[in-house]
C-alpha positions as CSV (number, residue, x, y, z in Angstrom):
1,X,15.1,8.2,-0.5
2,X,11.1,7.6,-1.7
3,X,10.0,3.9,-2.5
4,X,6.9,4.2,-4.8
5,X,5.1,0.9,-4.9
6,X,2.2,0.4,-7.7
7,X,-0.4,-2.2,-7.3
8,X,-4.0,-2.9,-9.2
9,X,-2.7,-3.9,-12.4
10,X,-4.3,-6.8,-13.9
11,X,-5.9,-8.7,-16.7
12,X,-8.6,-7.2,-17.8
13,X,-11.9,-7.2,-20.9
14,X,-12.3,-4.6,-23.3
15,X,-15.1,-2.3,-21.4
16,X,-13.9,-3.1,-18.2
17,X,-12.5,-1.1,-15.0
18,X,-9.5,-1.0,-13.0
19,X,-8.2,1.1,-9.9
20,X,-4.5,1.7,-10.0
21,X,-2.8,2.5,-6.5
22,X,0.8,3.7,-5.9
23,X,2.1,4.5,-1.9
24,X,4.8,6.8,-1.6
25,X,7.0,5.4,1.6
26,X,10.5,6.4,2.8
27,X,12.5,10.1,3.7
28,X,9.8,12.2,2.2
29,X,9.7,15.9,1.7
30,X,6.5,17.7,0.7
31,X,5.4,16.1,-2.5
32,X,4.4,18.6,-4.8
33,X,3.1,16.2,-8.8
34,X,2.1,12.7,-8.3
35,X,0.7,11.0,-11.6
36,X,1.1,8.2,-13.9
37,X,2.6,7.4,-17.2
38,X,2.7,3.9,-18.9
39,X,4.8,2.5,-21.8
40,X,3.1,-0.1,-24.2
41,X,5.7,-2.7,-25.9
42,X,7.8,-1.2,-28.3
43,X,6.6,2.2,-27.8
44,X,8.2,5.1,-25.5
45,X,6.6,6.0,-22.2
46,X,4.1,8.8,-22.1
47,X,2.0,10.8,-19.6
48,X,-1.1,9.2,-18.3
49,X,-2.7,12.3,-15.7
50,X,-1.0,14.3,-13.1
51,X,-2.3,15.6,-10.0
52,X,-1.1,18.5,-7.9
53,X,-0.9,18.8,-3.6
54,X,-3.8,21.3,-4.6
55,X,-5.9,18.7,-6.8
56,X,-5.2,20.3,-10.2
57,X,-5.8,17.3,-12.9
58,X,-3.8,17.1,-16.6
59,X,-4.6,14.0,-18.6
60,X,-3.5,12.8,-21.8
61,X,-6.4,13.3,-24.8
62,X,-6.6,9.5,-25.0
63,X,-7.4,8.8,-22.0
64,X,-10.2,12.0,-21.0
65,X,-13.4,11.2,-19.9
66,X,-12.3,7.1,-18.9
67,X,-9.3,7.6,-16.6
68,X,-9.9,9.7,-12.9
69,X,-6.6,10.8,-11.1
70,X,-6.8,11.2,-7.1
71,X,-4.8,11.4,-4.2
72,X,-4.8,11.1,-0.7
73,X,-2.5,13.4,1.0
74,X,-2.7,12.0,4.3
75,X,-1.7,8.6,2.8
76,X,1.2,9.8,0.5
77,X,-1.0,8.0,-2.2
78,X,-1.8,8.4,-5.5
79,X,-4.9,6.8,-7.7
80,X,-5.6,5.9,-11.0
81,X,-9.6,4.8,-11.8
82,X,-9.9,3.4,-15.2
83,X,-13.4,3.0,-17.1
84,X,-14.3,1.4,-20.3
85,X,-10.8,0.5,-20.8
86,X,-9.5,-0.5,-24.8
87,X,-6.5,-2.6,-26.1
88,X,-4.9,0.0,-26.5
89,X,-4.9,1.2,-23.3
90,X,-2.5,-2.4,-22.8
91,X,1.0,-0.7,-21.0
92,X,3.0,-1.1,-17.9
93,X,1.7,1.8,-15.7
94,X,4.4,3.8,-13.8
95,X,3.9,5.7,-10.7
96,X,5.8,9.2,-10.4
97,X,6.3,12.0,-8.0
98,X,7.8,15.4,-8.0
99,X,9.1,16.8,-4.0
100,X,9.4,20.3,-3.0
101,X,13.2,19.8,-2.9
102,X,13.2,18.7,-6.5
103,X,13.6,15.2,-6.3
104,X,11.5,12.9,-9.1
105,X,10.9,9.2,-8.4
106,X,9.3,6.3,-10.4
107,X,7.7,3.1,-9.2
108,X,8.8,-0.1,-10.8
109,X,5.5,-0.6,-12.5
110,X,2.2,-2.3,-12.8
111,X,1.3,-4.3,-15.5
112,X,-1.9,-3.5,-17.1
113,X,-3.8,-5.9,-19.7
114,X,-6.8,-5.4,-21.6
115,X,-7.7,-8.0,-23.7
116,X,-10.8,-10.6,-24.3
């Protein structure tokens, strides 16, 4: 069993910056995807970025150029940097990994608010 457990989220102005953080813990086999999705109210969940074991990157358009996905290996941890962050950009951010064994976990979530 993996516990993923997201942090950063916070209340935030429209131009500002925040640093997601999500720590795998637990019975872990080799984790192969680690990223980040988010759902906004009243909308489904969608992909945020992904990053491989070997540092290959996928992000959503929206989000290209603002949001910086990174990991740490060693640490079993996975980070999202956010720059000049919109309303829009308002969700619940989910943590997510992929194992070699084929297992997929989700975090419970960190709330993310952009607003002035």
């Amino acid at each position: 069993q993996v516990q993923l457990v997201e942090s950063g989220g916070d209340l935030v102005q429209p131009g500002g910056s925040l640093r997601l953080s999500c720590a795998a813990s637990g019975t872990i086999f080799s984790i192969l995807i680690m990223g980040w999705y988010r759902q906004a109210p009243g909308k489904q969940r969608e992909l945020v970025a992904t990053i491989t074991r070997g540092d290959s990157t996928n992000y959503a358009d929206s989000v290209k150029g603002r949001f910086t996905i990174s990991r740490d290996n060693a640490k079993n941890t996975v980070y999202l940097q956010m720059n000049s962050l919109k309303s829009e950009d308002t969700a619940v951010y989910y943590c997510r990994v992929t194992t070699s064994n084929g297992m997929a976990y989700w975090g419970k979530g960190t709330l993310v608010t952009v607003s002035s």
